[in-house]
C-alpha positions as CSV (number, residue, x, y, z in Angstrom):
1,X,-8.6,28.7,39.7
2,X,-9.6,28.7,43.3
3,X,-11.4,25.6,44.2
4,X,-13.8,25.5,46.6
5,X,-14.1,22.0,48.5
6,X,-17.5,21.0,50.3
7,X,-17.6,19.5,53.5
8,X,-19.8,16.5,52.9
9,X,-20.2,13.7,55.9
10,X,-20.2,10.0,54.6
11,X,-23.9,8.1,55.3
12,X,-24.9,7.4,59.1
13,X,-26.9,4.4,60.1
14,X,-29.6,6.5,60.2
15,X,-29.3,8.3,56.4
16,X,-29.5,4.3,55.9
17,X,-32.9,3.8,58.0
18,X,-34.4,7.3,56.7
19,X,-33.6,6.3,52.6
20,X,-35.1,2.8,52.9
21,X,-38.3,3.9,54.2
22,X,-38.3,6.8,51.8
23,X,-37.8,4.4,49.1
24,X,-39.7,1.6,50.2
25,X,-42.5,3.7,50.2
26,X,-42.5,5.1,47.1
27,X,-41.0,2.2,44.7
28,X,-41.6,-1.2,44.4
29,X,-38.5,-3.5,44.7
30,X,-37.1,-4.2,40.9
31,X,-36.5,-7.2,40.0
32,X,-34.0,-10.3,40.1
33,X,-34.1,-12.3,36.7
34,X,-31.8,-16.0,35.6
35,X,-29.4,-14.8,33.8
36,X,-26.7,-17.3,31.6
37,X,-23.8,-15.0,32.8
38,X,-22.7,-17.7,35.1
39,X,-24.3,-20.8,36.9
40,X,-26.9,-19.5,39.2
41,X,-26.3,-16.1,37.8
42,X,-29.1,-13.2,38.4
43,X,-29.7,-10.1,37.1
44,X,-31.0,-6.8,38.9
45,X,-33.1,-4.4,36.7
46,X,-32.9,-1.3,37.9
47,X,-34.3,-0.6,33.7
48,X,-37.5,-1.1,35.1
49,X,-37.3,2.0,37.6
50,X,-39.9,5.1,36.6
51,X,-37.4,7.0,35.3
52,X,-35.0,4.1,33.7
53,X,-32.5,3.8,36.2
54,X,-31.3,3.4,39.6
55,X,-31.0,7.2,40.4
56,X,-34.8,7.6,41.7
57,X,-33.3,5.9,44.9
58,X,-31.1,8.4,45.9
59,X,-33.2,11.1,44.6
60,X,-35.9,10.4,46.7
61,X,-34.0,10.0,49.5
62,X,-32.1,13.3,49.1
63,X,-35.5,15.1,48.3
64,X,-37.3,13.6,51.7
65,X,-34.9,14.8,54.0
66,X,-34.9,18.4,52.1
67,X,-36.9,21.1,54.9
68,X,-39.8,22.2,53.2
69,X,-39.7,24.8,51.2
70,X,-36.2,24.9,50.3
71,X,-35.2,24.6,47.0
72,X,-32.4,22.1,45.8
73,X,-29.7,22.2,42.5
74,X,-28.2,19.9,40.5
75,X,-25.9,18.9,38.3
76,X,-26.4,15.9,36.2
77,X,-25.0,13.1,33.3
78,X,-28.6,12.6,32.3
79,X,-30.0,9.7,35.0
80,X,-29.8,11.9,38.1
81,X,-31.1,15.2,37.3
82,X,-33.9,13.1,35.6
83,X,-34.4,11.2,39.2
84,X,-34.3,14.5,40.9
85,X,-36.9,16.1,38.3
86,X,-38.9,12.9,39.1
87,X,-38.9,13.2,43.2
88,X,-39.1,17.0,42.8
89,X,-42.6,16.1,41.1
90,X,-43.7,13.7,43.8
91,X,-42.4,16.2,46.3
92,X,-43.0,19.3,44.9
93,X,-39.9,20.6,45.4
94,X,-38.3,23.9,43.4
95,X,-35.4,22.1,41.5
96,X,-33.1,23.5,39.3
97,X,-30.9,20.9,37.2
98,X,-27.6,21.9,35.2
99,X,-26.5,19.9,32.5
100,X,-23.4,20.0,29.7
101,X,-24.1,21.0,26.4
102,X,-23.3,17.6,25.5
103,X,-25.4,15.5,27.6
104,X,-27.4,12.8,26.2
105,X,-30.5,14.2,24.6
106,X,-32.5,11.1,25.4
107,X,-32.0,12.0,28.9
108,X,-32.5,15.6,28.6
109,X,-35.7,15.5,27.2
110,X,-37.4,13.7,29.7
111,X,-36.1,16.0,32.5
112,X,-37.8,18.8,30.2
113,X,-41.2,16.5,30.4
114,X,-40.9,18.0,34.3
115,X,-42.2,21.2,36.1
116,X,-37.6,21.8,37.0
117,X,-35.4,24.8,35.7
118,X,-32.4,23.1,32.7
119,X,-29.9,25.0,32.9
120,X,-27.4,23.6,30.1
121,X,-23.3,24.4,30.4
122,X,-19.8,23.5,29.4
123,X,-18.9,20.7,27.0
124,X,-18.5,18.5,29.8
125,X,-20.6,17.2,33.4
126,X,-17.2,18.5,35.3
127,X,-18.1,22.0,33.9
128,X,-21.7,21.9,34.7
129,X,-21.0,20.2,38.2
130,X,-18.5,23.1,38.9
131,X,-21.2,25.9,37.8
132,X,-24.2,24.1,39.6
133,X,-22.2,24.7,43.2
134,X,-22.3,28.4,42.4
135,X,-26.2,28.5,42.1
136,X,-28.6,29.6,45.3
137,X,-30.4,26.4,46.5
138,X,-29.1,22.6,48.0
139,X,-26.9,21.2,46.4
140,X,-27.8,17.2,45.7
141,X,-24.7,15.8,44.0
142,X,-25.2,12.8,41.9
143,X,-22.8,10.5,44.1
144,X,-21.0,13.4,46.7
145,X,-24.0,12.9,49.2
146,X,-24.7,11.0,52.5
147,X,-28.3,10.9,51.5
148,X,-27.9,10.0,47.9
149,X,-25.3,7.0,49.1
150,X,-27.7,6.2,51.4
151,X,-30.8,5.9,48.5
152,X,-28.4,3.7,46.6
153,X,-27.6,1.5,49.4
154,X,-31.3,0.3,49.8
155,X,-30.8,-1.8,45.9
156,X,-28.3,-4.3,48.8
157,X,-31.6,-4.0,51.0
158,X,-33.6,-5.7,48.3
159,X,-31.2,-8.0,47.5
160,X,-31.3,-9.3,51.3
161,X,-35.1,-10.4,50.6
162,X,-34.7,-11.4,46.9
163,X,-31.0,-13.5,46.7
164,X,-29.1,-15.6,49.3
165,X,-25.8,-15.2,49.8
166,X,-22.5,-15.2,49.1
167,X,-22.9,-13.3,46.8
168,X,-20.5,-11.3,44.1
169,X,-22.3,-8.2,43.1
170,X,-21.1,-6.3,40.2
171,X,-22.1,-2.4,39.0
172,X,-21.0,0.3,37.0
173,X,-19.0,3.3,38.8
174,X,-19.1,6.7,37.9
175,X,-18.7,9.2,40.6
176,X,-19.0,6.4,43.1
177,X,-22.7,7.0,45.2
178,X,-24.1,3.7,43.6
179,X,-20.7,1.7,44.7
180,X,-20.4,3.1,47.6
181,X,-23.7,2.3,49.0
182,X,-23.4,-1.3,47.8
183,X,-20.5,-1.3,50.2
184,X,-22.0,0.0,53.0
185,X,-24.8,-2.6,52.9
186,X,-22.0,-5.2,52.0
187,X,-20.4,-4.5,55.2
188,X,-23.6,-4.8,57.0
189,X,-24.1,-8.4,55.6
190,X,-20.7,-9.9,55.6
191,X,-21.0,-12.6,52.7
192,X,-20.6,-10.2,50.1
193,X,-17.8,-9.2,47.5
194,X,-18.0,-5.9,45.4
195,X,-17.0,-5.0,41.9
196,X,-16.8,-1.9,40.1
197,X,-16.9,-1.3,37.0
198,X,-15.2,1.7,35.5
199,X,-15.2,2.8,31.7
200,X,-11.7,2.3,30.4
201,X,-11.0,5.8,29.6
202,X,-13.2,7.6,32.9
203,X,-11.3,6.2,35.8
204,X,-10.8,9.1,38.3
205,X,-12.2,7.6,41.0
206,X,-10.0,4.3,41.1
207,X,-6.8,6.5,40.5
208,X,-8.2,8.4,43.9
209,X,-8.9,5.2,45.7
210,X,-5.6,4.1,45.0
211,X,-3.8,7.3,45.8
212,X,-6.0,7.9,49.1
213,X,-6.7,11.2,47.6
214,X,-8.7,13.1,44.5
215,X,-6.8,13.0,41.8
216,X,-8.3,14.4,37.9
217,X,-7.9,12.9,35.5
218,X,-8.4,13.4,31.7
219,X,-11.3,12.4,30.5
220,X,-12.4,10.6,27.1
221,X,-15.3,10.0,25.4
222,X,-17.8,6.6,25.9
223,X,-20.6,5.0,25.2
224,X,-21.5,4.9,28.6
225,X,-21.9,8.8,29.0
226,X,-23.4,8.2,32.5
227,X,-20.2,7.3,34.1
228,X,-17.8,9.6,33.0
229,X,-16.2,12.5,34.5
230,X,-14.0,13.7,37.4
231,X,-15.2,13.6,40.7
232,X,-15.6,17.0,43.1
233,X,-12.9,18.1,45.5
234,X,-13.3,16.5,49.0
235,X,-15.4,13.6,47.5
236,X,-16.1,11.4,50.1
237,X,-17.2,7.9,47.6
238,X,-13.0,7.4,46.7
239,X,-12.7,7.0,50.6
240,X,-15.9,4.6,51.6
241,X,-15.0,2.5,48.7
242,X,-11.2,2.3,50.0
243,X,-12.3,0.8,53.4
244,X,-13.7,-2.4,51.0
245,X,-14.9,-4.6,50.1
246,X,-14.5,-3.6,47.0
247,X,-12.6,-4.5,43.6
248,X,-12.2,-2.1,40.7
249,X,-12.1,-3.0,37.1
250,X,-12.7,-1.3,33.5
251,X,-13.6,-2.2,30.4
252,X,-13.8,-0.4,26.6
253,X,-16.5,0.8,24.7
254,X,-16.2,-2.3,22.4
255,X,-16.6,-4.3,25.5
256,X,-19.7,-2.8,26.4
257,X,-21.6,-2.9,23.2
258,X,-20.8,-6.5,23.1
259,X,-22.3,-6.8,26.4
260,X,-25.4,-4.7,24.9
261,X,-25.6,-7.1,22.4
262,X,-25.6,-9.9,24.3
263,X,-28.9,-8.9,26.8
264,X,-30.5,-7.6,23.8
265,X,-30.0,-11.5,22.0
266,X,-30.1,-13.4,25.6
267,X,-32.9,-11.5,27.2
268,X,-34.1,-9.2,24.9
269,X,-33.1,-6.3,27.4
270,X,-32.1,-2.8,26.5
271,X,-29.8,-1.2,28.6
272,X,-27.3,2.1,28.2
273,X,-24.1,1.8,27.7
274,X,-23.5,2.4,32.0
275,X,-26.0,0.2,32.4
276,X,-24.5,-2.8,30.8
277,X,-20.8,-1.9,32.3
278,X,-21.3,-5.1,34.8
279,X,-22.1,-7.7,32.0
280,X,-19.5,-6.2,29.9
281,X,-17.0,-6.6,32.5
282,X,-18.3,-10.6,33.0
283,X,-18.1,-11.6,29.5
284,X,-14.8,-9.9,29.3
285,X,-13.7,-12.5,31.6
286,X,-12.4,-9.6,34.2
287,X,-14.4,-10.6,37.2
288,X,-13.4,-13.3,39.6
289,X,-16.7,-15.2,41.1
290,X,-17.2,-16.5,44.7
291,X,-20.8,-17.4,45.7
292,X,-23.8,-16.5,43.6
293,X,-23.5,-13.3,41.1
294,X,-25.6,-10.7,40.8
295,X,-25.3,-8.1,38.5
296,X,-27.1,-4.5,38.6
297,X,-28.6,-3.2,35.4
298,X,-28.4,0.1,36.0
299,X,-29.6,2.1,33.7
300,X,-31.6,2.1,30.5
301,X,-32.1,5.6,28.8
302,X,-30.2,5.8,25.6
303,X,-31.6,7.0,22.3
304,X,-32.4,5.0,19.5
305,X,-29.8,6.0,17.1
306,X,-27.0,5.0,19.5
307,X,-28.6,1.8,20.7
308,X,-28.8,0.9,16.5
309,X,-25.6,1.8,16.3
310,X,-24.1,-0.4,19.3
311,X,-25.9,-3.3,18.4
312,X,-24.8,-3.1,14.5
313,X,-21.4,-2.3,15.0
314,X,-18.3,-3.7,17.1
């Protein structure tokens, strides 16, 4: 199979500049909670966004540099296509969002509670990624985007008003957009370390950072849904997160619903499996701390039956 690979630019100062006023404008700043992680600890809650999870930022970022009139495409895990139907709404943008067959049906059905075209296919997001790019419209990838990076990036842009440094942020990584803008912003700053946090058996993007190219992997399945998959040829996150600062790590699925049980019990905080990668990866005892940590909450959309389940059951 011929693979077609996208020429995608990483972020510019300015894709920086245009997504922080696009977000500042639309969403308040989330908030920075105690947390008994570690002394001094704090947790960011990107939970509390509208639509349950980080995503909105580089959705609304993407969507406000779209021309008018032009319609956009994605392909989605759950939390972006649900950010994009979101910005779509505020925008009024034509969106069409493609999804696997198997994607979480929390998630699903709240992108259906939106005026956007669901398109599901394929068993897995790699499929429906791969048949998105072949639709008329934009393309908006979930972490493959200057614009999107740049959205994510503006979470370090709160953290310069709310937290002072050092710091040692930790967040989940997928396909990389969130990470990637963290290290942008980190760069920018100078007192900051950055950890990724992978799910043990989803770790194509560390296996491309360390081989300086995109390398597939196979995939298995997780709790945290949201961060699983392959990345697209010609990615450009494996390469921004390769010029640092940045440290990569994993953890299991039995880490993470200990970690789920643990801000359900210490905070009473619901979180999806993603979302609690960071904590997971704390209590594990695989993340070295210098300075103050923060770590980001990413996202909270998971259905009650698999929430019950994580919380009763190692």
């Amino acid at each position: 199979m011929t693979v077609t690979v996208r020429a995608v630019r990483p972020p510019e100062p300015h894709d920086l500049e245009h997504a922080w006023r696009a977000v500042r404008e639309l969403l308040a700043p989330t908030s920075v909670v105690p947390s008994s992680l570690a002394p001094g600890a704090l947790l960011k809650l990107e939970t509390l966004q509208p639509t349950g999870s980080f995503k909105v930022r580089g959705a609304l970022a993407a969507l406000a540099a779209l021309p008018e009139g032009m319609a956009a495409v994605t392909a989605s895990a759950g939390n972006h296509g649900l950010a994009i139907a979101y910005a779509a709404s505020r925008a009024g943008a034509e969106v069409t969002v493609v999804v696997a067959e198997t994607a979480s049906p929390a998630k699903v059905a709240k992108i259906e509670s939106y005026p956007v075209t669901l398109v599901r296919h394929g068993t897995l997001f790699d499929h429906a990624e791969r048949y998105a790019l072949t639709l008329p419209g934009h393309y908006i990838s979930a972490y493959n985007d200057p614009r999107v990076i740049a959205g994510q990036a503006t979470i370090g842009r709160e953290l310069d008003e709310q937290v002072t440094g050092p710091l040692t942020v930790v967040a989940p990584l997928g396909g990389g957009g969130l990470l990637s803008g963290l290290c942008l912003w980190a760069r920018e700053r100078g007192d900051v370390r950055i950890v990724g946090v992978e799910s043990s058996v989803s770790r194509a993007v560390s296996a491309s950072v360390a081989a300086g190219r995109i390398v597939r992997l196979e995939i298995g399945d997780s709790i945290a849904d949201g961060i699983t998959g392959n990345v697209e040829a010609g990615c450009v996150t494996p390469g921004l997160l390769g010029a640092g600062p940045v440290e990569l790590t994993s953890v299991t699925d039995s880490e993470i619903r200990a970690a789920l049980r643990w801000l359900f019990t210490a905070h009473g905080l619901v979180a999806e499996g993603a979302g609690a990668c960071g904590v997971a990866a704390v209590l594990a005892g695989k993340v070295e701390i210098s300075g103050r940590l923060v770590v980001v909450l990413s996202g909270r959309n998971i259905t009650p039956g698999a929430y019950a389940e994580a919380l009763t059951h190692d």
